[in-house]
C-alpha positions in Angstrom: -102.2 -2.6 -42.3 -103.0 -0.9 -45.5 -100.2 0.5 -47.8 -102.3 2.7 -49.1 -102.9 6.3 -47.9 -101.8 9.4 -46.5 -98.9 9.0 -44.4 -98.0 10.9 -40.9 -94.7 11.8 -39.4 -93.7 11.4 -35.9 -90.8 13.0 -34.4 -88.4 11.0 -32.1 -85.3 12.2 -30.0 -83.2 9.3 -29.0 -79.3 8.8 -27.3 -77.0 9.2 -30.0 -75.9 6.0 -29.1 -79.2 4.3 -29.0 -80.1 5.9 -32.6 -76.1 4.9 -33.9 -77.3 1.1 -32.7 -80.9 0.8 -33.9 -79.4 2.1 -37.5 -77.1 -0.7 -38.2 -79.1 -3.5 -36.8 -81.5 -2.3 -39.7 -79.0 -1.8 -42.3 -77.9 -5.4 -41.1 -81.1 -6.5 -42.0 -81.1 -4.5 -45.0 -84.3 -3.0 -43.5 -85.1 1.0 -43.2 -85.7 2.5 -39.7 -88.6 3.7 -40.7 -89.4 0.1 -42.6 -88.6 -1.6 -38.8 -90.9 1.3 -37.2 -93.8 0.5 -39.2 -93.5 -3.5 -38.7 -93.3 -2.9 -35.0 -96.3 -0.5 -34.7 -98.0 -3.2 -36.6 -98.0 -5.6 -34.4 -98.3 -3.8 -31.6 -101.8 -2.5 -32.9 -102.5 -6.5 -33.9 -102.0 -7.4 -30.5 -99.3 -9.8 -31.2 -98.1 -11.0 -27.3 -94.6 -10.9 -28.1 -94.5 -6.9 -28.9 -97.5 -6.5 -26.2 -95.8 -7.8 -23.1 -92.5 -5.7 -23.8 -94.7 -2.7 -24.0 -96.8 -3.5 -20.8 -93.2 -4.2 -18.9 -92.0 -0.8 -19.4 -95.2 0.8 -19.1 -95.1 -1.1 -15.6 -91.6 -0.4 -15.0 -92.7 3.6 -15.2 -95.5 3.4 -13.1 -92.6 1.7 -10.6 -90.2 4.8 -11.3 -88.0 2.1 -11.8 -86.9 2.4 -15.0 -85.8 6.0 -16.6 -85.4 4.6 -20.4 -85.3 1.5 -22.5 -82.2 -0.3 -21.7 -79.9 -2.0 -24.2 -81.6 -5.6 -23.8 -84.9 -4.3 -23.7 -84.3 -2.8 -26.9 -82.3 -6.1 -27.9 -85.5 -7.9 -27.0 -87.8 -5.8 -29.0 -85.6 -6.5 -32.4 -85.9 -10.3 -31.7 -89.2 -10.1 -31.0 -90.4 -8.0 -34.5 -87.6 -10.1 -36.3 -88.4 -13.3 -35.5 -85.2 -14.3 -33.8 
């Protein structure tokens, strides 16, 4: 993706404790939440497989009513995926 051009905002509400946990894994990483954000949304609009099939697992797990939000290892999962780990 291009670095170049206008930028748009999006607006997210999370768990306090979801947003506390999400922050320092990216200052572990010395990465921005925003830098994370954009890296993920990357590859999800690449098609990469390994952010793909975590977003087709909770879209499933909604149509199932069976999840209500991302759970801690979901989220876990998603990190390791974008960061390589």
């Amino acid at each position: 993706m291009s670095s170049i051009g206008n930028r748009k905002s999006i607006h997210v509400v999370l768990l306090e404790e979801t947003h506390i946990a999400f922050k320092m894994m990216c200052i572990r990483d010395k990465l921005t939440m925003q830098e994370f954000l954009e890296g993920c949304i990357s590859r999800f609009l690449d098609g990469e497989e390994n952010i793909t099939s975590i977003a087709k697992e909770i879209s499933q797990g909604k149509q199932d009513k069976t999840i209500k939000r991302i759970t801690a290892s979901e989220a876990d999962a998603v990190y390791r995926a974008i960061s390589g780990g």
